[in-house]
MIKELUM-8048 format. One record per residue (C-alpha): x, y, z; residue number from 1; residue in three letters. Coordinates in steps of 0.1 Angstrom, whole numbers, plus 5000, padded with zeros to 4 digits. Layout:
X Y Z NUM Ala
...
END
This chain:
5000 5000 5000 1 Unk
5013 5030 4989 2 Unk
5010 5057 5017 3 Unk
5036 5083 5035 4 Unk
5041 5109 5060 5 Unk
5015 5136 5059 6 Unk
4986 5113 5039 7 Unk
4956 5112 5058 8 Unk
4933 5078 5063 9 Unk
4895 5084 5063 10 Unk
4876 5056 5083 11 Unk
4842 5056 5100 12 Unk
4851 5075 5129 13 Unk
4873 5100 5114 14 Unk
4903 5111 5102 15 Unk
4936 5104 5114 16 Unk
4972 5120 5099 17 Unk
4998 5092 5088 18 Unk
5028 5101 5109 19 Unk
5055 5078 5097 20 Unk
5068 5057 5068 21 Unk
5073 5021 5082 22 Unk
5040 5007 5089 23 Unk
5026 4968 5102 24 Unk
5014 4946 5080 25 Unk
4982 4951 5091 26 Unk
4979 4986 5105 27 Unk
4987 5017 5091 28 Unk
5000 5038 5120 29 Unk
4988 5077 5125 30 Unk
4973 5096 5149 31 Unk
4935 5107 5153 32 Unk
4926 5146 5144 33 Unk
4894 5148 5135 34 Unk
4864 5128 5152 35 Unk
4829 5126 5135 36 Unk
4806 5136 5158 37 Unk
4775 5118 5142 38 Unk
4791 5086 5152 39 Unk
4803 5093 5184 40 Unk
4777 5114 5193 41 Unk
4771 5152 5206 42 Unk
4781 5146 5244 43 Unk
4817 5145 5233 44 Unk
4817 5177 5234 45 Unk
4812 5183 5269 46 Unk
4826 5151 5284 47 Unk
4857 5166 5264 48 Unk
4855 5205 5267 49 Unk
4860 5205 5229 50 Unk
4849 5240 5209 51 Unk
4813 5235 5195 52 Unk
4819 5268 5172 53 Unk
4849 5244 5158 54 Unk
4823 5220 5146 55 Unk
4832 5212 5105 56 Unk
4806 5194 5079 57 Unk
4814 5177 5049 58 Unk
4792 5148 5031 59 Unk
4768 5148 5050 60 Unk
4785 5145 5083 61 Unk
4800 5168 5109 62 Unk
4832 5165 5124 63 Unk
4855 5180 5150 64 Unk
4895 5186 5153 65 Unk
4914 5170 5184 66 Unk
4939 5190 5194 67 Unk
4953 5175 5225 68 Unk
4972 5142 5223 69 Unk
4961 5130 5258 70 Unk
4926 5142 5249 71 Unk
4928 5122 5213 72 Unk
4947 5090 5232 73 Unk
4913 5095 5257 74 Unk
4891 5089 5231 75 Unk
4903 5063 5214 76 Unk
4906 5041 5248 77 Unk
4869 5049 5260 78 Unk
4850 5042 5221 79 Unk
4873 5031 5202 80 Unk
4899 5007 5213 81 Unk
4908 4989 5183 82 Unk
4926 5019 5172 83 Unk
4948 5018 5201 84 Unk
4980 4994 5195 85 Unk
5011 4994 5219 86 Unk
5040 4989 5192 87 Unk
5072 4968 5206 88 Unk
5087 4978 5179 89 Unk
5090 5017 5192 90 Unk
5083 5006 5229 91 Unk
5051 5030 5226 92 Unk
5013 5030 5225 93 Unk
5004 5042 5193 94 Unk
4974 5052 5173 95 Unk
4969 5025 5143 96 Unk
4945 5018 5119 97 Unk
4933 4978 5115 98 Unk
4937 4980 5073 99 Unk
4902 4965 5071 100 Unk
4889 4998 5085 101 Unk
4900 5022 5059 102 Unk
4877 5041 5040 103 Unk
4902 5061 5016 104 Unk
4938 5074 5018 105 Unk
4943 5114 5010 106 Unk
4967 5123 4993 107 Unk
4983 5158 4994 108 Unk
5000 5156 4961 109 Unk
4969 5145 4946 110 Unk
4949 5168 4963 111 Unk
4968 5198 4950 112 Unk
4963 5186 4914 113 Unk
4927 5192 4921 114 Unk
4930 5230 4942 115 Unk
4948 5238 4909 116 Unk
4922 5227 4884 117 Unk
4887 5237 4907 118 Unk
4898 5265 4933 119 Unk
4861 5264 4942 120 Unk
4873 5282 4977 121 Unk
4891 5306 4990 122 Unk
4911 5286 5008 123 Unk
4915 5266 4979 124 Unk
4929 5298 4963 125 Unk
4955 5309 4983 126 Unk
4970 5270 4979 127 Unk
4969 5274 4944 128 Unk
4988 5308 4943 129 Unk
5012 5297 4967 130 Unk
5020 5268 4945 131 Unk
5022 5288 4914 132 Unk
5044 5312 4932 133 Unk
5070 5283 4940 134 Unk
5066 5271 4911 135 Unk
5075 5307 4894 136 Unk
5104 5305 4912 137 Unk
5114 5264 4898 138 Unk
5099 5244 4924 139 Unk
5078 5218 4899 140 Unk
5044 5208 4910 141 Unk
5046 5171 4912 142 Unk
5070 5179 4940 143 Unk
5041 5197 4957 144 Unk
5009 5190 4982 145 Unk
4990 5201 5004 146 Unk
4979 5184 5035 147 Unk
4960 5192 5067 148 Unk
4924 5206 5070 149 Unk
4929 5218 5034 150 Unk
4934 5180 5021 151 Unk
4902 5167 5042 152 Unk
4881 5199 5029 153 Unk
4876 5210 5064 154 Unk
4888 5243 5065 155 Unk
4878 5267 5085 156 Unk
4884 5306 5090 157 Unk
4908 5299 5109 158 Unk
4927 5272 5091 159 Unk
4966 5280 5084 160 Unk
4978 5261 5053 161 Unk
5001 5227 5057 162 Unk
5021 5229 5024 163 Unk
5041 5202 5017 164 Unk
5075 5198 4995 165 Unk
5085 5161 4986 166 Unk
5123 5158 4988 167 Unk
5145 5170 5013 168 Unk
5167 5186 4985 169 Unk
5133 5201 4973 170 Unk
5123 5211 5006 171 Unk
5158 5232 5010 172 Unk
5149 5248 4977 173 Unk
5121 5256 4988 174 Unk
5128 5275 5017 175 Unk
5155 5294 4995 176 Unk
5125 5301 4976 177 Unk
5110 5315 5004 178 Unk
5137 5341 5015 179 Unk
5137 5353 4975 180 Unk
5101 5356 4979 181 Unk
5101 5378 5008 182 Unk
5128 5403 4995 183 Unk
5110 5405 4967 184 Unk
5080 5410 4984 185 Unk
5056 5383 4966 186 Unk
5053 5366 5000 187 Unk
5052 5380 5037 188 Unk
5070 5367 5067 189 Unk
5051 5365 5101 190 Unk
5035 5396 5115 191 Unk
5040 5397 5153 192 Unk
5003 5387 5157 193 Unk
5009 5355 5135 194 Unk
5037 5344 5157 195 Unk
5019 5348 5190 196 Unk
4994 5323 5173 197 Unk
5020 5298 5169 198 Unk
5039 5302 5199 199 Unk
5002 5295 5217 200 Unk
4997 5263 5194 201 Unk
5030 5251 5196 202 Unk
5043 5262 5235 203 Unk
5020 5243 5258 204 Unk
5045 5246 5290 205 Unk
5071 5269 5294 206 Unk
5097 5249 5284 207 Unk
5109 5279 5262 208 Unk
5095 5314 5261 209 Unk
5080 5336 5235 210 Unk
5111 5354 5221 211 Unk
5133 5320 5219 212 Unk
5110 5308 5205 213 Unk
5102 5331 5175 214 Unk
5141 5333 5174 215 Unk
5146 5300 5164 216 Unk
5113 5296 5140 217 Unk
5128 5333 5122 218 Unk
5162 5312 5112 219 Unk
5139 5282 5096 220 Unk
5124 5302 5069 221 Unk
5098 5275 5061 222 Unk
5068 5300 5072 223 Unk
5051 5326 5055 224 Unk
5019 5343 5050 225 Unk
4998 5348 5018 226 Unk
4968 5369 5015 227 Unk
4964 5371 5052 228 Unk
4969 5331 5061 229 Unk
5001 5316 5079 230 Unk
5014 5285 5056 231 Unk
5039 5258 5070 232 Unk
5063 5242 5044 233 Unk
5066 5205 5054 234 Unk
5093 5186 5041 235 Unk
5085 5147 5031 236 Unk
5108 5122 5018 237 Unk
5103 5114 4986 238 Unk
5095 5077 4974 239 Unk
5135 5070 4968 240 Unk
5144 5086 5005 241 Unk
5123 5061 5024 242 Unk
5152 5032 5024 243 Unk
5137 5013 5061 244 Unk
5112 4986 5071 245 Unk
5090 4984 5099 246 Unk
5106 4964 5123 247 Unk
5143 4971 5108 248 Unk
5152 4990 5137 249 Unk
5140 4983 5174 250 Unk
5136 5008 5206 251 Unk
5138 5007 5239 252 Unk
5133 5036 5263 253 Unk
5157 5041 5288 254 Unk
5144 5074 5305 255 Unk
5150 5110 5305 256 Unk
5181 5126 5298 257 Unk
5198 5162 5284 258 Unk
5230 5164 5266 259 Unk
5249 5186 5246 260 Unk
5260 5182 5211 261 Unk
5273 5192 5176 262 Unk
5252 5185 5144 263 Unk
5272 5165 5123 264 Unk
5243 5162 5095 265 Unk
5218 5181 5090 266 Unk
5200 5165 5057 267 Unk
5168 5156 5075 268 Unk
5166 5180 5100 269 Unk
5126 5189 5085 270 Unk
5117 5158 5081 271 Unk
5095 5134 5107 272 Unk
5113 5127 5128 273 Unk
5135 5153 5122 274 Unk
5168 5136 5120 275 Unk
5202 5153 5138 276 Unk
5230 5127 5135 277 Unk
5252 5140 5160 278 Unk
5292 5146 5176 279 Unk
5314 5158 5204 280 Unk
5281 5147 5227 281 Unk
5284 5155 5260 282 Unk
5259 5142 5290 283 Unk
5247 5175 5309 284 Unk
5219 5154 5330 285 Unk
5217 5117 5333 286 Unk
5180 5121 5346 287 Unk
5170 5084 5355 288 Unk
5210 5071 5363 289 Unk
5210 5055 5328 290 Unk
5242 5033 5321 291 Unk
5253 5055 5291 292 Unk
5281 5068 5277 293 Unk
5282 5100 5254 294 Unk
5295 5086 5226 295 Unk
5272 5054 5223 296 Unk
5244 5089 5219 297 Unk
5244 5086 5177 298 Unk
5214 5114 5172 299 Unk
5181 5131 5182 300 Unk
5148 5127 5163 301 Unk
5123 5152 5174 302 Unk
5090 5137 5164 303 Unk
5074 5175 5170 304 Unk
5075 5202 5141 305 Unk
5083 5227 5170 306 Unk
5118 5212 5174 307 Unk
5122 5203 5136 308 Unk
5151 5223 5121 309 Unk
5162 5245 5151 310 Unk
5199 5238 5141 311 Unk
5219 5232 5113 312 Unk
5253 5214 5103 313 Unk
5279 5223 5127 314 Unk
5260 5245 5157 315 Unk
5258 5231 5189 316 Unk
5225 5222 5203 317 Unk
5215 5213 5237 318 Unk
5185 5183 5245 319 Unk
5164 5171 5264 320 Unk
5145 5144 5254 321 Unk
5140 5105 5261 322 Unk
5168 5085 5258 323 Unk
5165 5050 5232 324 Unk
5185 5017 5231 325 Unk
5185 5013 5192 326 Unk
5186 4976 5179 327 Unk
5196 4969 5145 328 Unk
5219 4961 5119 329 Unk
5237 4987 5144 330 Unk
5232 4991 5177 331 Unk
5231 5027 5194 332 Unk
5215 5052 5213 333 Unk
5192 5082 5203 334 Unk
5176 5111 5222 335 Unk
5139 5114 5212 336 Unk
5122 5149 5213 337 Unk
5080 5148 5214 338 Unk
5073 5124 5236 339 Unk
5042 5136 5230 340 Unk
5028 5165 5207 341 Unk
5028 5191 5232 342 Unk
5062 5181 5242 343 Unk
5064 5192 5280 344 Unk
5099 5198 5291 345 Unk
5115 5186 5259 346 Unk
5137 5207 5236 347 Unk
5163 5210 5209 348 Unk
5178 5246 5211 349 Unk
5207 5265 5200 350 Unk
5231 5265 5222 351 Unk
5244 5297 5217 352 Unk
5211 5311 5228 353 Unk
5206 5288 5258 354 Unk
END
């Protein structure tokens, strides 16, 4: 079955957001976002203090997003168990859909194709003239997509765009694109007011504040805004750059620890997980008295797109994240950043503004 990072599954009870490449036999793993609420039924709204105004119809039927992991996670363990699967390949419990229960797969690719030809909307619109503008500047199309509430056709007014490049080479072009864009002024960076919205959607503790925040998104330049809405450019390997089986590699967690380290590579940094093969680690905090030594700590993966890209090939980054015994053709260790989606007291920052 051909399906990737950022495809969305449509089943019965909703939709959920692929979130990986290596997959089950039998189960595509992703992670619920929007519920229908005609199958469910209205009290979820109460029993979980979700936004009736943020209610969304489409065919016939009306659903709602889930914004919360432990909230979604909730859900799924009180109506809908099967959809619950506790993975020893990643040592996790996991959202997973049995492959019996799929409706359809969404593509974003594909679903760009059609914004282009239709642009019914006016969300539909600004996707197709971003699009065309990257592609004015040699970004090809069929390296394109779209995904999020735009791919489901459940936008609302306050829907940002999730635009998504195939190819880490393309997505690197991209944001090059991006920087020409805003000197030339076709495209705008983020107003003040658009970066307090995504410090808000993205900073649930206060594991880092508003202005380190905003410093490290600035430096990313994969975020824009066009004709008033904020876009995200999400990189996604294309189909020659996904070169693993489920099952290839094994985790184990280990605990919590922080450390401090050089990135050695930084050719997946936007990916997800964002990938930071790492050297000259150093442990800062061995948390849980884990029997580790620095250099047996290969890389971080930051399974967040808060912590994707915060540093590049040669800066020094501190960490703090859970620590991974990684089995394999090689065995190693790895530092994993977004636990969960929220990502309480878990970080990849510069360290020169630590």
């Amino acid at each position: 079955m051909d399906i990737r990072l950022r495809d969305f599954v449509k089943t019965r009870e909703g939709y959920f957001a692929v979130n990986t490449y290596q997959h089950p036999k039998d189960k595509i793993i992703s992670f619920l976002r929007y519920i229908n609420i005609d199958e469910i039924g209205m009290h979820i709204l109460k029993d979980y203090n979700l936004d009736e105004n943020d209610i969304r119809s489409l065919e016939g039927h009306n659903y709602i997003k889930i914004a919360e992991s432990k909230t979604a996670y909730d859900i799924l363990k009180e109506y809908y168990p099967e959809y619950l699967f506790y993975d020893d390949v990643n040592d996790v419990l996991l959202h997973a859909i049995p492959k019996n229960r799929i409706e359809s797969i969404l593509s974003p690719n594909a679903r760009l194709k059609n914004v282009l030809e239709t642009q019914n909307t006016n969300a539909e619109k600004k996707c197709a003239k971003l699009a065309e503008i990257l592609n004015n500047y040699g970004l090809k199309y069929e390296n394109m997509g779209v995904s999020g509430s735009t791919v489901l056709k459940l936008n609302n007014k306050l829907s940002d765009i999730d635009f998504v490049v195939y190819g880490m080479k393309n997505h690197k072009f991209a944001r090059e694109i991006l920087n020409m864009a805003f000197q030339d002024n076709v495209l705008k960076p983020l107003s003040d007011e658009f970066w307090k919205k995504a410090f808000l959607k993205r900073i649930k503790d206060k594991t880092i504040g508003y202005d380190e925040f905003v410093w490290h998104e600035k430096r990313k330049l994969n975020r824009g805004v066009i004709d008033g809405v904020m876009f995200d450019l999400l990189a996604t390997r294309d189909w020659n750059e996904i070169n693993e089986s489920y099952g290839e590699k094994r985790y184990k967690n280990l605990g919590f620890i922080q450390i401090k380290a050089k990135v050695a590579d930084d050719s997946f940094i936007f990916d997800n997980p964002a990938l930071y093969t790492l050297e000259d680690v150093e442990i800062l905090n061995n948390e849980n008295n884990i029997n580790v030594t620095a250099d047996e700590i290969k890389e971080v993966v930051s399974f967040t797109h808060t912590y994707a890209g915060s540093a590049y090939f040669g800066e020094e980054i501190v960490v703090r994240g859970k620590l991974e015994e990684v089995y394999g053709k090689k065995c190693y260790k790895r530092v994993v950043v977004g636990t969960t989606r929220e990502a309480f007291n878990e970080y990849v920052r510069l360290k020169s503004n630590f």
